[in-house]
VOTIVEX-389718 format. One record per residue (C-alpha): residue number from 1; residue in three letters; x, y, z. Coordinates in Angstrom, 3 decimals, always signed. Each point is the difference from the previous one (the first is absolute). Layout:
+-----+-----+----------+----------+----------+
|   i |  aa |        u |        v |        w |
+-----+-----+----------+----------+----------+
| NUM | ala |        X |        Y |        Z |
...
+-----+-----+----------+----------+----------+
***
This chain:
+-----+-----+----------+----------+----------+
|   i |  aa |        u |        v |        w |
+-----+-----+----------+----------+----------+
|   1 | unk |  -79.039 | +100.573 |  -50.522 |
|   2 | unk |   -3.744 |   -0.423 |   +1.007 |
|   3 | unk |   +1.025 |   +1.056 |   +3.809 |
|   4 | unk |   -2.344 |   +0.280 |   +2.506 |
|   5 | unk |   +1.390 |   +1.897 |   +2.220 |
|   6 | unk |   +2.157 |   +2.897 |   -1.117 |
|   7 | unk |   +2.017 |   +2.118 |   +2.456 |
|   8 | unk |   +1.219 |   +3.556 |   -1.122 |
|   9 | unk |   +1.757 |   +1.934 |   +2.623 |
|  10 | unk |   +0.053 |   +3.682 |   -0.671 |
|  11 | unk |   -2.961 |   -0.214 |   -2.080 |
|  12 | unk |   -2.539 |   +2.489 |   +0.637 |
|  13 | unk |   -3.899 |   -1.270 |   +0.084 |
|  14 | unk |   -0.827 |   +1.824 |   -3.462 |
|  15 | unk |   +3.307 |   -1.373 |   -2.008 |
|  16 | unk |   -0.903 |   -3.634 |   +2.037 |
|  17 | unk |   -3.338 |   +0.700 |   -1.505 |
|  18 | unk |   +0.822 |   +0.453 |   -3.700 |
|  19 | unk |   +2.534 |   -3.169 |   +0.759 |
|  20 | unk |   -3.153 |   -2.103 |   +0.488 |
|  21 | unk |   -2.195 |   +1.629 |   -2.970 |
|  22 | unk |   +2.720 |   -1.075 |   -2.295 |
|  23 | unk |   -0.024 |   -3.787 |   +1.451 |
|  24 | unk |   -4.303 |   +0.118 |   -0.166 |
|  25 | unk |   +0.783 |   +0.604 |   -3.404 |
|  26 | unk |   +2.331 |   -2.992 |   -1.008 |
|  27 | unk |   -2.624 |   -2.070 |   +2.042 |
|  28 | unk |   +1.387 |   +0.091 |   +3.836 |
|  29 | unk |   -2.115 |   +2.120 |   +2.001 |
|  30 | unk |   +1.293 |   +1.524 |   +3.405 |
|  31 | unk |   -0.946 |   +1.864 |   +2.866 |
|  32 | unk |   +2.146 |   +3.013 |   +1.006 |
|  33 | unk |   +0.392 |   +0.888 |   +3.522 |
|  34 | unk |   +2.835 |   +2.036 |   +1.782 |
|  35 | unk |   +1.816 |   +1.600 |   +2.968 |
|  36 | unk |   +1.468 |   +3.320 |   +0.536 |
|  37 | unk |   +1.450 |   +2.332 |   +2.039 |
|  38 | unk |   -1.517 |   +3.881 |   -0.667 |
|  39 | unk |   -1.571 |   +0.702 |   -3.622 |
|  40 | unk |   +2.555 |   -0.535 |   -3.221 |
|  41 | unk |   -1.436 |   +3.503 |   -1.069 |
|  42 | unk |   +2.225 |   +1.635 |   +3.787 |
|  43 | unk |   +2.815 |   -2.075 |   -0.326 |
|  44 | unk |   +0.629 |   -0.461 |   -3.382 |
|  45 | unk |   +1.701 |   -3.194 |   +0.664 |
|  46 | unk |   -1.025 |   -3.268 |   -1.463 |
|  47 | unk |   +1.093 |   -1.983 |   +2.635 |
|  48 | unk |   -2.145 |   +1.384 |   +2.819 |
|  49 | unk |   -2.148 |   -2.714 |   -1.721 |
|  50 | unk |   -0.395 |   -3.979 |   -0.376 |
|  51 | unk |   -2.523 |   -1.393 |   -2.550 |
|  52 | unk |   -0.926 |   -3.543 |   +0.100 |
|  53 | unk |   -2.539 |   -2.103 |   -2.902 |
|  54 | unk |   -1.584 |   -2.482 |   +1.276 |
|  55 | unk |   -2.071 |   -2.218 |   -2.631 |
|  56 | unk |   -3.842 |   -0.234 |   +0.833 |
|  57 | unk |   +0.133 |   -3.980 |   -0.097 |
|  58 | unk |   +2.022 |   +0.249 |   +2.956 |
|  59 | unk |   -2.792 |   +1.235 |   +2.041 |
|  60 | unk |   -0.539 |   +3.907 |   +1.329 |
|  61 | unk |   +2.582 |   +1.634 |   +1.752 |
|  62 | unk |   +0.515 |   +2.598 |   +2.117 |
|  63 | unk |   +2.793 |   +2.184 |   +1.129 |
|  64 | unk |   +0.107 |   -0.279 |   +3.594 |
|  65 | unk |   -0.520 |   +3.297 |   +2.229 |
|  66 | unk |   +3.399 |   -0.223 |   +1.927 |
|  67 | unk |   +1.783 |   +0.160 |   -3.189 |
|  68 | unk |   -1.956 |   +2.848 |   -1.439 |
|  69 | unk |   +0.501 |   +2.491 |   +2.855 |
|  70 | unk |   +3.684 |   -1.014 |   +0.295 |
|  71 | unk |   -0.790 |   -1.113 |   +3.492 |
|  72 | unk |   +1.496 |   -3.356 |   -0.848 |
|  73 | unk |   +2.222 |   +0.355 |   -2.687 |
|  74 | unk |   +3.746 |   +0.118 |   -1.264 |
|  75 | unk |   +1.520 |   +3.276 |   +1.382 |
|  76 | unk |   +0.397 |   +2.402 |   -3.083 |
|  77 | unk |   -1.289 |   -1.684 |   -3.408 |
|  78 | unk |   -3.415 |   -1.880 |   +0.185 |
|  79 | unk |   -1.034 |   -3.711 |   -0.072 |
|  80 | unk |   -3.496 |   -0.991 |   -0.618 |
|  81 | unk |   -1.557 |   -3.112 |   +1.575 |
|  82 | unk |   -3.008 |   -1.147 |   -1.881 |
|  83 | unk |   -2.068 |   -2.491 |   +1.845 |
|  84 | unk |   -2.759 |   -2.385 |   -1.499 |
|  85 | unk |   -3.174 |   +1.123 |   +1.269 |
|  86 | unk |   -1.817 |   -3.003 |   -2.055 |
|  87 | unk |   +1.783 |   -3.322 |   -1.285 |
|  88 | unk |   +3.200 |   -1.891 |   +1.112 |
|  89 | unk |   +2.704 |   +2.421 |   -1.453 |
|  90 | unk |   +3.365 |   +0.398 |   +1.929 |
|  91 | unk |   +0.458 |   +3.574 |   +1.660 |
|  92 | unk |   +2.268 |   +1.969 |   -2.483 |
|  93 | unk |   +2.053 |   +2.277 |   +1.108 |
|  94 | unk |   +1.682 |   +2.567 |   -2.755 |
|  95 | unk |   +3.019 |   +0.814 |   +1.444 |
|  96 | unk |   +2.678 |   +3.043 |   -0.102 |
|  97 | unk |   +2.350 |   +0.303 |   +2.477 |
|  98 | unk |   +2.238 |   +3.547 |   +0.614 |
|  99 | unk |   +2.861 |   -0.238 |   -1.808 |
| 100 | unk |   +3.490 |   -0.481 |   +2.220 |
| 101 | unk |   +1.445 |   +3.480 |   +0.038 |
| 102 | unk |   +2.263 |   +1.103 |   +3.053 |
| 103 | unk |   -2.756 |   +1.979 |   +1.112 |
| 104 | unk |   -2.935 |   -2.507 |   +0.065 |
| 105 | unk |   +1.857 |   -2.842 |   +0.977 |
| 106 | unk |   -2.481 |   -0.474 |   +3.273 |
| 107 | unk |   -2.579 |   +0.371 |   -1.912 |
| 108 | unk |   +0.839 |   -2.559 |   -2.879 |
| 109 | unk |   +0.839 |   -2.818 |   +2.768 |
| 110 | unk |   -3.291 |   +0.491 |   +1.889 |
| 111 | unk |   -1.921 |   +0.221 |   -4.028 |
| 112 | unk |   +1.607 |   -3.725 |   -0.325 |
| 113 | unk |   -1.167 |   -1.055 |   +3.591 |
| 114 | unk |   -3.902 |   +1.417 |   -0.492 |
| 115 | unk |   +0.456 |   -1.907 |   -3.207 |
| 116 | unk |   +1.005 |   -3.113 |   +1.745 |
| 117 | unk |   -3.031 |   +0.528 |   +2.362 |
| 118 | unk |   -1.806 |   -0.335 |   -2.547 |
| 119 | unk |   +0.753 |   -3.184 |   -1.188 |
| 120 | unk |   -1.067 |   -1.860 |   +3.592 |
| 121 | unk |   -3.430 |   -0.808 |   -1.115 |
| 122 | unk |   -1.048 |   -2.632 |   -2.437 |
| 123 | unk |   -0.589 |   +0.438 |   -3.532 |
| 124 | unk |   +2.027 |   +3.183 |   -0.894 |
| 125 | unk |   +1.665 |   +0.912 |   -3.192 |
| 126 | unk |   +2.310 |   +2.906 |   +0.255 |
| 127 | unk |   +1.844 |   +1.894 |   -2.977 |
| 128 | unk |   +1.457 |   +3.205 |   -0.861 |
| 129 | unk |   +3.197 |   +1.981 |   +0.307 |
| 130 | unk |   +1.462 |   -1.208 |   +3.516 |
| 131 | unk |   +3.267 |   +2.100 |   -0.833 |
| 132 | unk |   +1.862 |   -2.430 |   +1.425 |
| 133 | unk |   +1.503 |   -3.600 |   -1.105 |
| 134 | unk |   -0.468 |   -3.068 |   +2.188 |
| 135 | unk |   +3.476 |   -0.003 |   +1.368 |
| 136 | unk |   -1.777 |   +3.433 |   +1.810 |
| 137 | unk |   -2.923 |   -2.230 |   +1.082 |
| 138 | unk |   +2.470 |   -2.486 |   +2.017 |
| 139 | unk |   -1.315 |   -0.394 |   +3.253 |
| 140 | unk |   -3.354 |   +1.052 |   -0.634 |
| 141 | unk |   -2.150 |   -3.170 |   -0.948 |
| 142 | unk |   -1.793 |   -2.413 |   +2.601 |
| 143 | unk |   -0.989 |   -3.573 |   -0.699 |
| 144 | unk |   +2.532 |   -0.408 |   -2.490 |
| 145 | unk |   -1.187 |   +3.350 |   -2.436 |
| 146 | unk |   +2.082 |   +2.638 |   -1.960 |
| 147 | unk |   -1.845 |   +2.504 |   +1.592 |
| 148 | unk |   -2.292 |   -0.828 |   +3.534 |
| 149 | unk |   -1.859 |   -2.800 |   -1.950 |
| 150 | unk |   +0.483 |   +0.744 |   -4.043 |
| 151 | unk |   +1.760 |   -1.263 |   -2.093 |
| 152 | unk |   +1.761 |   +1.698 |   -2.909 |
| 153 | unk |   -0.852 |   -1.632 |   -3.256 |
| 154 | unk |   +2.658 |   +1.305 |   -2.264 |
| 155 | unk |   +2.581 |   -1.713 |   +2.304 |
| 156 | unk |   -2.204 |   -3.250 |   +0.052 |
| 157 | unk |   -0.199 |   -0.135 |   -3.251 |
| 158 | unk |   +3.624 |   +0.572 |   -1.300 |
| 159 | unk |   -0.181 |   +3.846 |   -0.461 |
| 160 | unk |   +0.890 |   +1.414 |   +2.974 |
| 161 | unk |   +2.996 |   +1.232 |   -0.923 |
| 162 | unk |   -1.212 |   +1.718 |   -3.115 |
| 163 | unk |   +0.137 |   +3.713 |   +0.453 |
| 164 | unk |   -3.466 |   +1.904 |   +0.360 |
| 165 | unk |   +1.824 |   +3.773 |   +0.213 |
| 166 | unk |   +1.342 |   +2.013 |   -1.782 |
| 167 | unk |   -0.833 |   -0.761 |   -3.833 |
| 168 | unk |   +2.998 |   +2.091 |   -1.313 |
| 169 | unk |   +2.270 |   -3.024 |   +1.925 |
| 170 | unk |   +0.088 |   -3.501 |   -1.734 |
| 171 | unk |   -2.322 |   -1.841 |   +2.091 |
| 172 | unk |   +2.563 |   -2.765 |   +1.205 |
| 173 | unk |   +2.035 |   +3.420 |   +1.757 |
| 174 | unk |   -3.240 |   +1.576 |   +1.044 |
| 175 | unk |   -1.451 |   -0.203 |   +3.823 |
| 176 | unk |   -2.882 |   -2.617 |   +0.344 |
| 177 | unk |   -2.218 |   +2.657 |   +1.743 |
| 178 | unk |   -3.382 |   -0.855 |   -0.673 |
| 179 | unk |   -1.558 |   -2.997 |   +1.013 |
| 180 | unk |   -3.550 |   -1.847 |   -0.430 |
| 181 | unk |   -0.321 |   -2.243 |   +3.721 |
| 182 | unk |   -2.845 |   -2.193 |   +1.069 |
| 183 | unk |   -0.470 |   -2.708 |   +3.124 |
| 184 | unk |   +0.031 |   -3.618 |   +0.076 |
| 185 | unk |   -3.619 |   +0.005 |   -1.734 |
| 186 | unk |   +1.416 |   +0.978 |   -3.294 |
| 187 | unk |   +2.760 |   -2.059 |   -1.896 |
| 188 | unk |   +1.728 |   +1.691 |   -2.877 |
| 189 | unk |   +0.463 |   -1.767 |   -3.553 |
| 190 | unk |   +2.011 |   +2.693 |   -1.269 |
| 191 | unk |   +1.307 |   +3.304 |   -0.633 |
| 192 | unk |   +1.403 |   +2.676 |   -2.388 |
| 193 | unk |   +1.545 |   +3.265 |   +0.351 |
| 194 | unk |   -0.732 |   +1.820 |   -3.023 |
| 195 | unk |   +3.446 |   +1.646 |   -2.168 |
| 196 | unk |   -1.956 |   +0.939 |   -2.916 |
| 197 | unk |   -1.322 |   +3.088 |   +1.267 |
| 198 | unk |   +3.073 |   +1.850 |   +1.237 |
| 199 | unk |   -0.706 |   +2.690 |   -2.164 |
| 200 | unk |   -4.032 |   +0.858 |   +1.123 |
| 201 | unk |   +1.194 |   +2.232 |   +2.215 |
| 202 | unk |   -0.208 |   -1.465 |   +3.385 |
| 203 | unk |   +3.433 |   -1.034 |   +1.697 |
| 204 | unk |   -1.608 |   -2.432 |   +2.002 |
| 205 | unk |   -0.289 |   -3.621 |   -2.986 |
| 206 | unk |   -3.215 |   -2.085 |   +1.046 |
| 207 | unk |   -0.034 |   -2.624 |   +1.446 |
| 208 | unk |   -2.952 |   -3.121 |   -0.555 |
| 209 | unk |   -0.616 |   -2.948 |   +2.166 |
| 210 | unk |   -2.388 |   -2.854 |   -0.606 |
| 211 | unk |   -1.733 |   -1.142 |   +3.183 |
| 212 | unk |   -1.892 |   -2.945 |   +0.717 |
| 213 | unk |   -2.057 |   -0.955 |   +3.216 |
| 214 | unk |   +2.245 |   -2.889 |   +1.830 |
| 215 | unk |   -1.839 |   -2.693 |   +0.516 |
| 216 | unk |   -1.655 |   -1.521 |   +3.215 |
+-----+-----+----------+----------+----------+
***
């Protein structure tokens, strides 16, 4: 697909790694950065961690400190915001939000409002596993937005009611969970969820937006 950006929640920092060896090789280098909570070798759970690939023509990037130390975060999973320290890149935030069980239901609405924060400043893309559809988000976007400013693209684009999760559903049935957002500086030309990979393993199906900076 030639991204440039590549999201990939529960993706530790060495797997993210090999991820971006293996598009180096078929010509689309990447830088790997991250975000987790503890050390994948304690917890032994993949999802303490958020891997993002950023490619090098969009400038360098850098995870920011708030997000590393959890001090400004979602509540229970990671997100990573990677902000350009040279260039005119967007901020891009990987996101994972705690999934909606009885007992982290607190936690999962204020994951969706910190993600919402994060949308209030120009020139943000936003994407990842949100665990939640946008009839969840009602209520929570300003200045017309899905979520405080963003956008989703998949609805803007005639997919937003293509299921994202899980893969062993049909993907018209599924939940349309994860979502790729950005604000008014980024219009999107169009979008895919991927069904040909249901059996890779993950039971979350890509999803791929095209974005283009609006003009003006």
């Amino acid at each position: 697909m030639q991204a440039d950006v590549v999201t990939l929640p529960e993706t530790t920092i060495d797997t993210g790694a090999r991820v971006a060896e293996l598009m180096r090789d078929m010509g689309q280098p990447m830088w790997a950065h991250h975000a987790e909570y503890g050390e994948y070798g304690i917890t032994g759970w993949d999802a303490t961690s958020t891997t993002v690939l950023i490619r090098p023509e969009l400038g360098d990037y850098s995870v920011i400190q708030s997000s590393l130390d959890g001090s400004s975060n979602t509540s229970t999973v990671p997100s990573a915001v990677a902000m350009p320290t040279s260039g005119d890149g967007p901020i891009i935030v990987a996101a994972h939000a705690v999934a909606p069980r009885e007992e982290y239901m607190s936690s999962w609405r204020s994951d969706l409002q910190w993600l919402a924060d994060q949308c209030a400043s120009d020139n943000v893309i936003l994407a990842g596993d949100f665990n939640a559809t946008l009839d969840h988000m009602t209520g929570m976007g300003i200045d017309g937005g899905t979520l405080g400013r963003c956008h989703d693209a998949a609805s803007e684009s005639g997919n937003g009611s293509v299921g994202t999760w899980p893969t062993d559903a049909p993907a018209l049935l599924g939940a349309p969970i994860d979502h790729v957002m950005a604000t008014p500086d980024w219009t999107v030309s169009g979008s895919v969820v991927m069904r040909t990979l249901d059996g890779s393993g993950s039971d979350h199906r890509p999803i791929v937006v095209q974005l283009e900076r609006t003009a003006g």
